[in-house]
N, C-alpha and C positions, 0 to 999 in steps of 0.2 A: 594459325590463321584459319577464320571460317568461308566456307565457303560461298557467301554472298562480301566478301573484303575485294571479288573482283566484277570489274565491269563488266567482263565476260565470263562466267562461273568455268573452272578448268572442271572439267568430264570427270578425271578423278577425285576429285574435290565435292565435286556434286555426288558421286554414287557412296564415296565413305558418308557424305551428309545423311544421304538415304537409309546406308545401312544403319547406322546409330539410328536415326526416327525411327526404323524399324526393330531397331533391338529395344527402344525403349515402350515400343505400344506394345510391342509384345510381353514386356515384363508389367505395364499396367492394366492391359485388358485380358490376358491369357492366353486370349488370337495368337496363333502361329504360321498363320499365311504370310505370303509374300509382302504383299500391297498392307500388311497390318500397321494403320496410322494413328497418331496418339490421341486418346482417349478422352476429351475433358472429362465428360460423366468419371471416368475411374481416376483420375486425378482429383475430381471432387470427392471421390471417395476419401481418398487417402489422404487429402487434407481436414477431414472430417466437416466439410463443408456440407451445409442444406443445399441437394441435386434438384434445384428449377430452373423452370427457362433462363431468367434476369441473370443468374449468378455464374452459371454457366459460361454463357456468354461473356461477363467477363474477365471468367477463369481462362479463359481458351484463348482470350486476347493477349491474357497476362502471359501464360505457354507461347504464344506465337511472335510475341514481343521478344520473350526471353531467346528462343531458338533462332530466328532471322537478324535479330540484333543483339549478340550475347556482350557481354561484358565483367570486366572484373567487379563490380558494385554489386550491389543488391540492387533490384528497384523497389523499394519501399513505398512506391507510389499503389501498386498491389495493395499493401497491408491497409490504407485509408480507404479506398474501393472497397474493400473488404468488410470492414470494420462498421463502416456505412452501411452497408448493404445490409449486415446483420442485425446492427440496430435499428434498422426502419422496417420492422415489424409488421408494421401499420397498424396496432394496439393506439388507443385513443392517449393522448396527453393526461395528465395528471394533472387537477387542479391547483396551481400554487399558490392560490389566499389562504391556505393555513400556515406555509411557510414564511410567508411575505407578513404574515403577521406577529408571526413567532421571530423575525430577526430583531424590530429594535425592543423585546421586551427582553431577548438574550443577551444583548447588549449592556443593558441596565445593568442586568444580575451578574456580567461579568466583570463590571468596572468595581462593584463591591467588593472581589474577594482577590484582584489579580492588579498589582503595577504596570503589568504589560497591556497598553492605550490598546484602544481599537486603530484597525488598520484605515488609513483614508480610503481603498477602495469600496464601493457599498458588495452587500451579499448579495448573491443572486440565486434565482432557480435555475436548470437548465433541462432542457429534454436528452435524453440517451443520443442523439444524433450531435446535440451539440459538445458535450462529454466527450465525444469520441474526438471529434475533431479538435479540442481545445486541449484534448489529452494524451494522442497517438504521437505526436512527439517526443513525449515524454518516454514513451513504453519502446518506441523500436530503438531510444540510446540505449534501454537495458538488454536491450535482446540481441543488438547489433553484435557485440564481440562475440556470442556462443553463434549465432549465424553464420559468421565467418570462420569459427572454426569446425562446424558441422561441414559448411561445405567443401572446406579443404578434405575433412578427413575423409569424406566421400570421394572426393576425386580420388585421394589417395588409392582408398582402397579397391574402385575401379581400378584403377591401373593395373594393382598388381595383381588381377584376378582378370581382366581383355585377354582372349586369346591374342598370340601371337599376329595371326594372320589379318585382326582388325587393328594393331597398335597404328598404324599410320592414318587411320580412320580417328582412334581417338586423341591422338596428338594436335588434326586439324581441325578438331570440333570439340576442345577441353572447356575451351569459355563458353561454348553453347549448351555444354552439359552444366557446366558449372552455372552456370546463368539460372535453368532448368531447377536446380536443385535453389538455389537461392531462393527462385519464383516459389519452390513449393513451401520454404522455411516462411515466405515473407505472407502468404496466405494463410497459411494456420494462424502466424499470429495473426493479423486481421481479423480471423473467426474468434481468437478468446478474445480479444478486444473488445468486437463487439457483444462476445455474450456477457462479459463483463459491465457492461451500461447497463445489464437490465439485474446485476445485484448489488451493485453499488446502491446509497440513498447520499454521498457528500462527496465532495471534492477532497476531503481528507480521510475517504473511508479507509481506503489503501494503508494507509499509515505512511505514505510518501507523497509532498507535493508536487503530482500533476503536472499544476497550472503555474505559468507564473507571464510576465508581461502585463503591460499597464492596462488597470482595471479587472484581472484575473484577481487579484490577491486576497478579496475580501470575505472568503469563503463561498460555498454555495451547496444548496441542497438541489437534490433530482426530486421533485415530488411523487414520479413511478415507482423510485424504488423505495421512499419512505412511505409508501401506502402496501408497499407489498409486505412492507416491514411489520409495521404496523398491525397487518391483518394476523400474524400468527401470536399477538399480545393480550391478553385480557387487560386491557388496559385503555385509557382514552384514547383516541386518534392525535387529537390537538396539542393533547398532552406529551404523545410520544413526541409530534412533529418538534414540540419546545424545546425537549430533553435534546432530540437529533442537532436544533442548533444552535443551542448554548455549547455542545459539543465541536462542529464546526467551527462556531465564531473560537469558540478558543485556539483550536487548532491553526486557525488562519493568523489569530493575534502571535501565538510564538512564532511561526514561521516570517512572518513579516517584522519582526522586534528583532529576533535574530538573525541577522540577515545573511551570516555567513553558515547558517544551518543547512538550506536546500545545496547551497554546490556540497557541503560537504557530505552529507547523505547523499546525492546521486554519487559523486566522486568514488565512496568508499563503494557502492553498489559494482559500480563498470570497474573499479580495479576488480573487485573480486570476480565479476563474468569474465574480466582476459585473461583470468588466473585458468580458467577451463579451457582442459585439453580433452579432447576425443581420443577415445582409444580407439585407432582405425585395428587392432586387431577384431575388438568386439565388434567391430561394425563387419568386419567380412567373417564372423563367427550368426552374428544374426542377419547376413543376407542369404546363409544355406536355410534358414530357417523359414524364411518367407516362401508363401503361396503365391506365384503372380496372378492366381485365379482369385486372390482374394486380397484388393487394393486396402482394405479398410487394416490390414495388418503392419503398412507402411506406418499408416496414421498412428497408431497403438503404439510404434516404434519409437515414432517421435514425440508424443503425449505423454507417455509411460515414464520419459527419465532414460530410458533404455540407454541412449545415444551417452549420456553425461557419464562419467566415470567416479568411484568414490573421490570423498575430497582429501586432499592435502594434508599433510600437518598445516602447512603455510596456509591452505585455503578453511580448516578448521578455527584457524585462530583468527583469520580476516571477520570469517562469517559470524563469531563470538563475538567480535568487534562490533559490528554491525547489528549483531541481535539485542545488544546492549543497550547502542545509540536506538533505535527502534522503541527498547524497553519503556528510556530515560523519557522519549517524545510520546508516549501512549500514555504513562505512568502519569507525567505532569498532567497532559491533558485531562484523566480519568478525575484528579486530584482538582483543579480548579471547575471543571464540570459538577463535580458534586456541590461541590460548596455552593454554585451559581443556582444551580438546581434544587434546594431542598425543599426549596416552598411547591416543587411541582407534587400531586399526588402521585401516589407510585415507584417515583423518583427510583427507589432503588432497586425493585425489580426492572425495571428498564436498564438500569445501567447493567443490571447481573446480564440480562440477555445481552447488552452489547459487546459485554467480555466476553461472552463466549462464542457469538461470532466474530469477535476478530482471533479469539483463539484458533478456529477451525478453518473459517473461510467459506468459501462457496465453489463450487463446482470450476468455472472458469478461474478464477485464481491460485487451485490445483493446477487446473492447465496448464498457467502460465508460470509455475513455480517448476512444472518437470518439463516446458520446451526450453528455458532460460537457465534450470539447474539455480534457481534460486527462490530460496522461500522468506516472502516479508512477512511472517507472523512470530510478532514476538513473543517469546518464553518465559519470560522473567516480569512479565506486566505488572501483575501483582508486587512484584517485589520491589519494586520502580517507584511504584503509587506508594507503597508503604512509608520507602524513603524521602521521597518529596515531604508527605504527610508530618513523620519527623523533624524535616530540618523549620520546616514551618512553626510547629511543634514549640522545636526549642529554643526558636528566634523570634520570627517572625516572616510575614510573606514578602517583604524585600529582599531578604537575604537567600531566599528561595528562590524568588525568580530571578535576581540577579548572578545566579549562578548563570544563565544562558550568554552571560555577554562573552563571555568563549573559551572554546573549545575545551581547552585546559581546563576550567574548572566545574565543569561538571563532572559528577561522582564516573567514578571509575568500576570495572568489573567487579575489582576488590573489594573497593569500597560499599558494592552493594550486596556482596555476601555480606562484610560484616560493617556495615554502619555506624560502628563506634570508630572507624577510622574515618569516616568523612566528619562524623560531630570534633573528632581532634584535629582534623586540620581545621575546620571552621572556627575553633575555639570555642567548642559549644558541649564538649564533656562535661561539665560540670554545672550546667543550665537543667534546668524543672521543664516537666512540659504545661505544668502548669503556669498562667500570664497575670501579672497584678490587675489587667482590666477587669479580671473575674469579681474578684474582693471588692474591688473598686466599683463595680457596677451593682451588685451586691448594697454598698453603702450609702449607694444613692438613692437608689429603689428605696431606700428606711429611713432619709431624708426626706424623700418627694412623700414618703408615707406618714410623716409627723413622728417614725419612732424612733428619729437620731437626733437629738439637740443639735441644732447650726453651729456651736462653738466647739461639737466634740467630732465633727468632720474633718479634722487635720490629720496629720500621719498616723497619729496613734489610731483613731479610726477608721482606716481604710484598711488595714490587714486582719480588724477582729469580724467575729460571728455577729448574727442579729441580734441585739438586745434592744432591753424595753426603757434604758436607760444611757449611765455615762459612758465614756468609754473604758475607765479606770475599774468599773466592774466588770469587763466582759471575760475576763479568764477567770474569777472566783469561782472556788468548787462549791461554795454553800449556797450561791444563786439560786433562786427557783424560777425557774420561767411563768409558774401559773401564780406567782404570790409577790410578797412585797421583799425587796432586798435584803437580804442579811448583813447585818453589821460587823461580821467578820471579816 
């Protein structure tokens, strides 16, 4: 029990409250005086928050929340304050008529080369502030279960490192520490959040759906972050913007076609964050380590990864799992964005740059891969794309995208090591990747050209070479192309 749970605060209950405030300002500010109270400025530190007036303030709100009204939740209301606050910059908007003009010609291009319809939501732009807010839902389910278990292992290993003669101090103020440590977990993330809006350029940069609720579905570009993009390309601007949303729109068409895609990729995501346990020995092995004259060392503790523990066998083989499904949803995407895309110039320097930042990432999505102990960049993209490319290959594009109607039948890990076990189950071992439309278009083109008689366009004329005559001559060896037919 803390002690504001009475109407009239009991005297002991008040001075254990005191001495904790005061063991904690002293472990954030260095202060070793009596009266030492807690610091936002050094709590801003150590959250690795920007130290000015606005944020401060309400970081010290979010502290003073947590400590007089502690509880077993997080208050995630933090992380959207947070989040906000980072993204509003106050950097000038980004013009979206190039985006807004690039949706419905990506459109077009994708209906050509994909069975999977455009989604009935329309595309939209959004500014970083809006992003956040239409998107931090998303981000505090993945981060919720390693929160909860950071803050336990923290209590934990307070505990068994309180003197003695403070245990009864921290028994009645465990939820106002625990509160305390939550407040600080739920503010960092609010800071990668929000520096995340400003390297994002889509709603499916991530490689996970965001957004979702009516009228979110239809895709969406940030025009701040496709101009930032943009600027390190020798390449058109308009042109990029095209490339960005025939990407998008694709990404938006399988996530809304497949509908049991998004629970199943969060799902498999939050199993594997509960699968994280903290090693509260490491945590009281790196609290003799810490300077409390130097708060920014917290932060690095919990930015770093430090806190997450190696994984599992069980949590190696989840995450395999998952880097998999990630692959299979980059892979296709890469795969119908090209095709959509070829009439763009450029087209495929652009696509090479966007593999390799979703290969790498950006600054904040490091971030948020070593506070959550989870990395969404997948490994195998390439090999993904190759595959899809294949089954297209040797069938055709319905039997490719109709792989997504579930779950079960798209390729497996195995499968995309070795690909000749998906063409067997498909029944496609023994298929060409070459397609009669080839030959066949070929034939017409020498029809429409006056060089194939109209009576010699039936079967036998659709699978021979261009000649200058019947069909019944086109495999003779004595032919000549530049002269008159041999009568051999």
């Amino acid at each position: 029990m803390s002690a504001n749970d009475h109407d009239g605060p009991d005297p002991e209950d008040r001075n254990n409250f005191e001495d904790l405030q005061r063991i904690l300002g002293e472990m954030l500010s260095g202060a070793g005086g009596e009266g030492a109270a807690l610091d936002p400025e050094q709590f801003a530190k150590a959250a690795g928050i920007p130290v000015d007036p606005q944020t401060l303030q309400g970081l010290f709100a979010t502290l003073q929340g947590a400590m007089h009204n502690p509880s077993d939740e997080i208050d995630w209301s933090a992380t959207r304050r947070t989040a906000i606050e980072v993204a509003g910059d106050g950097s000038a908007p980004a013009d979206p008529a190039p985006a807004l003009r690039a949706f419905p010609v990506a459109t077009l291009w994708l209906d050509e080369v994909t069975d999977i319809g455009a989604t009935p939501d329309a595309p939209r732009t959004l500014g970083r502030i809006e992003w956040v807010q239409q998107s931090v839902d998303t981000w505090v389910g993945l981060a919720q279960p390693v929160a909860e278990s950071i803050t336990g292992a923290l209590m934990g290993a307070l505990q068994n490192q309180m003197p003695e003669e403070l245990s009864g101090a921290l028994q009645g103020a465990a939820p106002m520490l625990r509160s305390v440590g939550g407040a600080l977990f739920a503010v960092q993330l609010g800071t990668i959040i929000g520096k995340l809006s400003g390297e994002v350029v889509s709603a499916g940069d991530i490689g996970i759906p965001l957004f979702s609720g009516p009228g979110r579905e239809g895709g969406a570009l940030l025009p701040g972050g496709v101009a930032a993009f943009a600027e390190g390309l020798d390449q058109d601007p308009e042109a990029v913007t095209l490339y960005l949303a025939v990407r998008e729109l694709a990404h938006a068409r399988l996530f809304r076609h497949a509908k049991w895609l998004r629970l199943h990729l969060l799902t498999a995501i939050t199993d594997y964050s509960r699968g994280i346990r903290i090693d509260t020995d490491r945590i009281q092995d790196l609290a003799h380590e810490i300077d409390p004259a130097q708060p920014e060392q917290i932060q690095q503790l919990i930015t770093n990864g430090a806190l997450i523990p190696p994984k599992t066998e069980e949590q190696e083989a989840a995450h395999a799992r998952l880097e998999t499904m990630l692959a299979l949803i980059e892979g296709w995407v890469d795969v119908v964005t090209a095709d959509a895309a070829k009439r763009i110039p450029g087209a495929d320097a652009i696509a090479e740059m966007v593999r390799r930042r979703r290969a790498t990432g950006g600054p904040a999505e490091h971030a948020f891969a070593a506070l959550a102990g989870l990395e969404l960049r997948p490994r195998r993209l390439r090999e993904a794309a190759a595959l899809w490319r294949l089954v297209a290959d040797r069938s055709d594009v319905a039997t490719r995208d109709g792989l997504w109607a579930h779950p079960d039948l798209l390729p497996t890990s195995e499968e995309l090591d070795h690909p000749a076990r998906l063409l067997e189950r498909l029944g496609l071992s023994g298929a060409t990747a070459e397609t009669p439309e080839d030959d066949f278009d070929a034939a017409l083109a020498q029809l429409l050209d006056g060089e194939l008689p109209p009576h010699a366009g039936g079967e036998d004329g659709r699978g021979g070479p261009a000649d200058d005559g019947a069909a019944d001559d086109a495999g003779s060896p004595d032919r000549d192309p530049e002269g008159p037919r041999s009568d051999a």
